[in-house]
LODRENDREN-684212 format. One record per residue: residue in one letter; z, y, x of N, C-alpha, C in turn. Coordinates in nm, 2 decimals. Layout:
<nodes>
{"a" {Z Y X} {Z Y X} {Z Y X}},
...
</nodes>
This chain:
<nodes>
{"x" {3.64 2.55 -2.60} {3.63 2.50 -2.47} {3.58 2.36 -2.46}},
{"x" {3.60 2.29 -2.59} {3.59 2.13 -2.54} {3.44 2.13 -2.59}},
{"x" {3.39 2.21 -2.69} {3.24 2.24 -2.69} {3.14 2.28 -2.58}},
{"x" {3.23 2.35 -2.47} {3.11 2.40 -2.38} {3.12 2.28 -2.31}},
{"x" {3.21 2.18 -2.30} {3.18 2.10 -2.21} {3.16 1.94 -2.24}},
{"x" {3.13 1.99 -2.36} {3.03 1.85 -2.43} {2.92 1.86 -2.42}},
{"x" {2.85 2.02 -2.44} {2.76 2.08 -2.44} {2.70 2.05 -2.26}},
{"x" {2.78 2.06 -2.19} {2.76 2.07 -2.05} {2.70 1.93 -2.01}},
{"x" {2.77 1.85 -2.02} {2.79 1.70 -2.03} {2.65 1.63 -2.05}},
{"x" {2.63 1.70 -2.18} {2.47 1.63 -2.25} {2.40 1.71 -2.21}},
{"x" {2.35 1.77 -2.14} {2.28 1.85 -2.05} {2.23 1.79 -1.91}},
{"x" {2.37 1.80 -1.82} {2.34 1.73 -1.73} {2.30 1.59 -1.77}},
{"x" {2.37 1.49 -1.88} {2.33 1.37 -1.87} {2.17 1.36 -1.91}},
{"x" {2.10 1.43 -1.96} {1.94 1.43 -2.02} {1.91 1.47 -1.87}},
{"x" {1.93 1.53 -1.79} {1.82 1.54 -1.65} {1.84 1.46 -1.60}},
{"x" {1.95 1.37 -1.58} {2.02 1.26 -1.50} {1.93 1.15 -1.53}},
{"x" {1.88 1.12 -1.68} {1.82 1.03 -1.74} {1.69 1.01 -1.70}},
{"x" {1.65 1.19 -1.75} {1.52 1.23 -1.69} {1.47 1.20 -1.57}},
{"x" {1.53 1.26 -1.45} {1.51 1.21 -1.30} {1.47 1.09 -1.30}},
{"x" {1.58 0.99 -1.37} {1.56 0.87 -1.30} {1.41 0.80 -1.40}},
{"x" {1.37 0.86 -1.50} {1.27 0.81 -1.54} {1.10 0.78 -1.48}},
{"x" {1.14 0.93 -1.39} {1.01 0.96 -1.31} {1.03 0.86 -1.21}},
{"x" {1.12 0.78 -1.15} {1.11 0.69 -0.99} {1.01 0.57 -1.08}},
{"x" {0.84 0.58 -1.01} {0.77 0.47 -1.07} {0.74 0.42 -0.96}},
{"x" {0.73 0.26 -0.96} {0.71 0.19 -0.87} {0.58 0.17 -0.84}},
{"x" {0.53 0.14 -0.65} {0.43 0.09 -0.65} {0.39 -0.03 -0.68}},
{"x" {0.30 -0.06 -0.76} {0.23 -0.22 -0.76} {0.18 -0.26 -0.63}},
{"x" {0.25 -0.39 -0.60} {0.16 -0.44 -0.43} {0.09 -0.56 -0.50}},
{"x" {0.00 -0.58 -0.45} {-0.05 -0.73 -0.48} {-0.06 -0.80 -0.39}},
{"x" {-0.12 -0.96 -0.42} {-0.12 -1.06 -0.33} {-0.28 -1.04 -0.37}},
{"x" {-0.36 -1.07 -0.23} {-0.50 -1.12 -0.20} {-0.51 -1.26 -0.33}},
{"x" {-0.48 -1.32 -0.37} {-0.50 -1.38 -0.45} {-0.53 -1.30 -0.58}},
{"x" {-0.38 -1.21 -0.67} {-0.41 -1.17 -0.73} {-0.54 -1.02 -0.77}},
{"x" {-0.62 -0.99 -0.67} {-0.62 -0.89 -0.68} {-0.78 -0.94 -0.68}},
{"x" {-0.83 -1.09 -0.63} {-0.95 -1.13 -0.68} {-0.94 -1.18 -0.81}},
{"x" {-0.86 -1.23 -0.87} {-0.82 -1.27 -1.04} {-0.87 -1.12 -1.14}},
{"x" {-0.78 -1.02 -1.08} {-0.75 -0.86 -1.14} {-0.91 -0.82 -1.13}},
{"x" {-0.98 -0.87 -0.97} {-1.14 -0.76 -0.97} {-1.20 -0.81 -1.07}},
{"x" {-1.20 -0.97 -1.11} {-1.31 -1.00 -1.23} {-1.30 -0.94 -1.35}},
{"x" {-1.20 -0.94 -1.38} {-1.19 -0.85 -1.52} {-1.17 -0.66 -1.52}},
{"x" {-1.14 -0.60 -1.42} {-1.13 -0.50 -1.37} {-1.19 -0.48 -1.27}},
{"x" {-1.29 -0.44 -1.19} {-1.33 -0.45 -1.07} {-1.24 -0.31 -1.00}},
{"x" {-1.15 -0.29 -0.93} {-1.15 -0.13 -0.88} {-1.16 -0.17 -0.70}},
{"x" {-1.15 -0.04 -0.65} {-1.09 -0.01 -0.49} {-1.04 -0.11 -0.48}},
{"x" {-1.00 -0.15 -0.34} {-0.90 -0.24 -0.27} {-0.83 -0.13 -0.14}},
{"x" {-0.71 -0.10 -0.12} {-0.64 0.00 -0.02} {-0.56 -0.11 0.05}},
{"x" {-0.58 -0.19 0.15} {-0.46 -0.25 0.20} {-0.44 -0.18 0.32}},
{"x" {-0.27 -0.19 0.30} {-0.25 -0.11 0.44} {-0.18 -0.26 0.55}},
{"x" {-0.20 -0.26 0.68} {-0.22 -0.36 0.76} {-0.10 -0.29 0.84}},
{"x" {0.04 -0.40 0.89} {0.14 -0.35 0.97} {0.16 -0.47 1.05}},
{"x" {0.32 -0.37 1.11} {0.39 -0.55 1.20} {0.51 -0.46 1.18}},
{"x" {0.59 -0.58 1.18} {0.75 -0.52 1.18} {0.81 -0.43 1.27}},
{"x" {0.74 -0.46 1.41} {0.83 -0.39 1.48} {0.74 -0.22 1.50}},
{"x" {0.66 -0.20 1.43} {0.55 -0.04 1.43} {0.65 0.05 1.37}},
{"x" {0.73 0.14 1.46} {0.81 0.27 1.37} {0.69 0.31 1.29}},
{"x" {0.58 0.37 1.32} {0.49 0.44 1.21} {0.46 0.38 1.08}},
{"x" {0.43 0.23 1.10} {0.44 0.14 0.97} {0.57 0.14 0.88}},
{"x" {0.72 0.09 0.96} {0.78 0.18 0.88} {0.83 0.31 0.83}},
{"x" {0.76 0.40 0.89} {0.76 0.54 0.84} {0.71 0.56 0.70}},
{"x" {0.55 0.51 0.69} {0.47 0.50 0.56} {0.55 0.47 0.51}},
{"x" {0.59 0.32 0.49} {0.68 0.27 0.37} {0.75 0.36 0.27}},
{"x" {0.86 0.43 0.42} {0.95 0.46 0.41} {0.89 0.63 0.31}},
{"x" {0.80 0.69 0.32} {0.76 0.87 0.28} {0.64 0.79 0.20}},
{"x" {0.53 0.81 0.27} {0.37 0.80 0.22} {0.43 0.69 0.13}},
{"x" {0.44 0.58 0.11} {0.41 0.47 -0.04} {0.55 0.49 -0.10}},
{"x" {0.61 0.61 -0.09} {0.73 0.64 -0.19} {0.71 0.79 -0.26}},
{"x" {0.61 0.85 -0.21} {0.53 0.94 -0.30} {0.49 0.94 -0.43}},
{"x" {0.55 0.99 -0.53} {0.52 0.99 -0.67} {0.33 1.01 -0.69}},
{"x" {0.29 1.13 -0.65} {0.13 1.12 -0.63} {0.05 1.02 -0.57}},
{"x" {0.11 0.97 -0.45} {0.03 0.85 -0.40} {0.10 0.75 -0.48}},
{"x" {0.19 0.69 -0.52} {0.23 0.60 -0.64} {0.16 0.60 -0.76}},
{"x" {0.10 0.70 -0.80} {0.03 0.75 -0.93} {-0.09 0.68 -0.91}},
{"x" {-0.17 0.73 -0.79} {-0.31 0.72 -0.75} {-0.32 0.58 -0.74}},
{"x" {-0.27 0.51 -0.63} {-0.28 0.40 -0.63} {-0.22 0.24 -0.75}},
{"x" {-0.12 0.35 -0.84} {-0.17 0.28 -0.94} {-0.26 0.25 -1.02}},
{"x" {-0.30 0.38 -1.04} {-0.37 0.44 -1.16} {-0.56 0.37 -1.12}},
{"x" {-0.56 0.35 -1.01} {-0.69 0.36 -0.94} {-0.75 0.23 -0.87}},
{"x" {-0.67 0.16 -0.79} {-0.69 0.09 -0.70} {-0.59 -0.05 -0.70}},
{"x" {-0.63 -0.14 -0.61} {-0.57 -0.25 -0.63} {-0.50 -0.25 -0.44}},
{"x" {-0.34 -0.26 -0.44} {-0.28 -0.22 -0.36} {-0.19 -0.33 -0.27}},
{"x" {-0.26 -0.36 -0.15} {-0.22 -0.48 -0.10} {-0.08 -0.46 0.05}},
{"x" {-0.05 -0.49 0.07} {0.01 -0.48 0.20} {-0.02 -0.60 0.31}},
{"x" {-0.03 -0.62 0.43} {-0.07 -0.74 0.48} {0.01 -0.70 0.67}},
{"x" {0.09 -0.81 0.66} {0.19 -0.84 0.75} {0.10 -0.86 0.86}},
{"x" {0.01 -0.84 1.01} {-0.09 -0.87 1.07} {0.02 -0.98 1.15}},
{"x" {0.11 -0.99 1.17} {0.19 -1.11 1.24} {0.25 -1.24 1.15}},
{"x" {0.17 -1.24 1.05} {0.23 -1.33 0.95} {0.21 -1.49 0.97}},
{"x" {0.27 -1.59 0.97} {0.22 -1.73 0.99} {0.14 -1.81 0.86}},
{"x" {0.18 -1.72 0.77} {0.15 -1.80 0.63} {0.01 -1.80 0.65}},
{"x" {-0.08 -1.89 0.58} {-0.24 -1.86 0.59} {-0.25 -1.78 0.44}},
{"x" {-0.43 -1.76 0.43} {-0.41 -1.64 0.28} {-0.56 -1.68 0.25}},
{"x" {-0.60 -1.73 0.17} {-0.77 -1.78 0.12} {-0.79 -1.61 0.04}},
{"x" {-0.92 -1.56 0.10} {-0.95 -1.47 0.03} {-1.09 -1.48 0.06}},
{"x" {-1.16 -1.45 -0.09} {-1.30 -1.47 -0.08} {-1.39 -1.62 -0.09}},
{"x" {-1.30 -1.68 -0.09} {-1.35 -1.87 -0.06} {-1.30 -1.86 0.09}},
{"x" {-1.25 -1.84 0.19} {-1.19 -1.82 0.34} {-1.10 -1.84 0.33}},
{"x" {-1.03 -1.92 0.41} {-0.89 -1.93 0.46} {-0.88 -1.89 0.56}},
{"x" {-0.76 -1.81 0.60} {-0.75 -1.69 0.69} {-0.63 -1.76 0.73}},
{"x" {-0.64 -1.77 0.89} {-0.46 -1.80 0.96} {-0.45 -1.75 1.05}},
{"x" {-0.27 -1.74 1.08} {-0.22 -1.69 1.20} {-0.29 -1.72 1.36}},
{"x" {-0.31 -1.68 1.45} {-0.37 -1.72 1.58} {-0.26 -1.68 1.64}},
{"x" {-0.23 -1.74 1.76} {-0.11 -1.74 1.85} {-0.20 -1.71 1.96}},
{"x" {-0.15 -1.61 2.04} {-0.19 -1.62 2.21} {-0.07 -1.61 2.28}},
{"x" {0.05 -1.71 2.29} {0.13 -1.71 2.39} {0.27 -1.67 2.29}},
{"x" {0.30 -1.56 2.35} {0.42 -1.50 2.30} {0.41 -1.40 2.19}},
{"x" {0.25 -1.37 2.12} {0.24 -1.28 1.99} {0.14 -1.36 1.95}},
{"x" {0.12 -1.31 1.84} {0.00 -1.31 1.81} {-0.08 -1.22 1.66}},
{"x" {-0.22 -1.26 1.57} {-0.26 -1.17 1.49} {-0.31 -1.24 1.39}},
{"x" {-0.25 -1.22 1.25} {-0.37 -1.31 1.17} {-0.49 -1.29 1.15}},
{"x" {-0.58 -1.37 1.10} {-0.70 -1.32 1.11} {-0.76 -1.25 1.03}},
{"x" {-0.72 -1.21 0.89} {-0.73 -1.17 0.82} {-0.72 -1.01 0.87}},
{"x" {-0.57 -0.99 0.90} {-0.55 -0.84 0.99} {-0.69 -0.84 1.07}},
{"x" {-0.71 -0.91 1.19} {-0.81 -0.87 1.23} {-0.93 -0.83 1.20}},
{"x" {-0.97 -0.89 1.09} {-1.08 -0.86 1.04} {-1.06 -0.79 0.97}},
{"x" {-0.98 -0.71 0.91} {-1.00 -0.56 0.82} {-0.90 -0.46 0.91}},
{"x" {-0.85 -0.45 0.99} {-0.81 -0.36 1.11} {-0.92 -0.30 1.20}},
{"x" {-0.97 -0.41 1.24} {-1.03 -0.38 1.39} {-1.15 -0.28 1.37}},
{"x" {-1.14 -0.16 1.52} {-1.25 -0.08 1.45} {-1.26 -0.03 1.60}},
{"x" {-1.41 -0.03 1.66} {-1.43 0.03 1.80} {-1.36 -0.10 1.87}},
{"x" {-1.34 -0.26 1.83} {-1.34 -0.31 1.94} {-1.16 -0.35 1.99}},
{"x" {-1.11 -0.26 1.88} {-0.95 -0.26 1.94} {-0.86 -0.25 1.76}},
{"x" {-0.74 -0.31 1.80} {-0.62 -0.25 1.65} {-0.54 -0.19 1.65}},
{"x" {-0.50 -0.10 1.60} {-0.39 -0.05 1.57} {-0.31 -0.03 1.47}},
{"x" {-0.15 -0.01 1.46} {-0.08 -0.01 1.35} {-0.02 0.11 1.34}},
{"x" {0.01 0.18 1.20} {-0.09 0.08 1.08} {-0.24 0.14 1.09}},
{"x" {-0.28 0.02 1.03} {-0.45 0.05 0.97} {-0.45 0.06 0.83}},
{"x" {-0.51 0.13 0.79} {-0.50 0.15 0.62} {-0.67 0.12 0.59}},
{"x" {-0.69 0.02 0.53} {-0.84 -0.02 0.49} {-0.87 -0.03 0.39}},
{"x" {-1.02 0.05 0.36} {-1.02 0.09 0.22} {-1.11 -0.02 0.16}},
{"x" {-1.16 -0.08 0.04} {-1.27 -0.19 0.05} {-1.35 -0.15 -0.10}},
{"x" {-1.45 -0.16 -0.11} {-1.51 -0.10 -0.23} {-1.51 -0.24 -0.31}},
{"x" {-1.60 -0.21 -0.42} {-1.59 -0.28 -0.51} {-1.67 -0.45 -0.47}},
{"x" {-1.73 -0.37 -0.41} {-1.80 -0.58 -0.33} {-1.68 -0.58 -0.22}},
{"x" {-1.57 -0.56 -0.17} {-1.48 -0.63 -0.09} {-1.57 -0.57 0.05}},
{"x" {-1.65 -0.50 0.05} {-1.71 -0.42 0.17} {-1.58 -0.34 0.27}},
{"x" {-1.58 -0.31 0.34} {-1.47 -0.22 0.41} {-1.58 -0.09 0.44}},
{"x" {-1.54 0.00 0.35} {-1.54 0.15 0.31} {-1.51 0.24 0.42}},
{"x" {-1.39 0.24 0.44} {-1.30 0.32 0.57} {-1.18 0.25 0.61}},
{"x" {-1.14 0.27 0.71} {-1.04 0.21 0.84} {-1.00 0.34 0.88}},
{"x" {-0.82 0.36 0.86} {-0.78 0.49 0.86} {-0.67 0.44 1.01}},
{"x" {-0.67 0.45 1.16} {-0.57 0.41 1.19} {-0.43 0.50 1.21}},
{"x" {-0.36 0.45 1.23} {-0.25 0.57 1.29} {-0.18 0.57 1.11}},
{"x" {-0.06 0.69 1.16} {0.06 0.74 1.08} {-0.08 0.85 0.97}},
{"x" {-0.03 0.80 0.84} {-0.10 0.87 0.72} {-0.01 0.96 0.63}},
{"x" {0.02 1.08 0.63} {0.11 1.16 0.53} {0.05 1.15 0.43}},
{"x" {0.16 1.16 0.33} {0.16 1.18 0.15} {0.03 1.27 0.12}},
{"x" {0.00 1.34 0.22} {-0.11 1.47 0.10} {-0.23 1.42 0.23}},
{"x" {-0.27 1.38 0.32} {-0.36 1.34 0.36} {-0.41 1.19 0.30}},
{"x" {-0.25 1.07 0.23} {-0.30 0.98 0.18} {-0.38 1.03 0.05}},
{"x" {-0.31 1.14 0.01} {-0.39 1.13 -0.12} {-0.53 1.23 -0.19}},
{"x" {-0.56 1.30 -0.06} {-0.69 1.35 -0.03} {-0.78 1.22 -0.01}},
{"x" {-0.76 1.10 0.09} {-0.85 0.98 0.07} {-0.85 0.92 -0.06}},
{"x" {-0.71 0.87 -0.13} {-0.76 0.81 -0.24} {-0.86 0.91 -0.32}},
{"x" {-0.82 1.02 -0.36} {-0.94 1.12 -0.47} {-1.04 1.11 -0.40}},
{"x" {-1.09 1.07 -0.28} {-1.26 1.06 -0.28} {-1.28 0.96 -0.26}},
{"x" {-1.18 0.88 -0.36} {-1.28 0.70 -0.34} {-1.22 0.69 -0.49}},
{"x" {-1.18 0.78 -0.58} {-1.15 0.81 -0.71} {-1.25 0.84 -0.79}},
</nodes>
């Protein structure tokens, strides 16, 4: 008896171990680091562009960038940024320094704007894809599922 359940024991404890081996994290980068990383690595750039108060933004967070496949891809592939579009901090990308603009009671950084905007208007989230010259590739707006995110990354794979 005390065999089957030593036996039992180390069983469950090896999948227990196992499970938790597979939780891999996403890499996010900073616009800084991710011009350091292109010179010696040139890849994709995927930033996805939110505001705090977007249920759909945190929806992504919360499903699509906790996806083991999309965790994979975007590791494996791409250089992966997040960018707060309400943020006050400024962010130099490219030789540019990029700042917050106020109009009153909101406002947008400029940075968000300029890799969001598409047809003239923004929405959250925007998911922007940027090739290897920092070009903007695609502008995905709206809520992105796990197997639609990762149909885009494989054709920029």
């Amino acid at each position: 008896m005390k065999k089957n359940i030593l036996l039992f024991l180390l069983f469950f404890g090896c999948l227990t171990l196992n499970a938790q081996n597979k939780n891999i994290e996403l890499k996010v980068h900073t616009f800084s680091e991710v011009e350091k990383l292109h010179q010696q690595n040139p890849k994709t750039l995927v930033v996805f562009i939110y505001t705090d108060w977007c249920k759909f933004c945190h929806g992504m967070k919360k499903t699509t960038f906790k996806n083991e496949k999309v965790i994979q891809l975007l590791n494996d592939n791409f250089y992966f940024v997040t960018l707060n579009a309400e943020q006050k901090e400024s962010i130099t990308f490219l030789g540019k320094t990029f700042v917050f603009k106020s109009n009153g009671s909101s406002g947008i950084h400029e940075l968000a704007k300029e890799l969001a905007l598409k047809n003239g208007r923004i929405s959250y989230p925007t998911t922007t894809i940027l090739n290897n010259k920092f070009e903007i590739d695609l502008q995905v707006d709206g809520y992105i599922n796990s197997k639609k995110m990762t149909r885009f990354l494989k054709s920029f794979n």
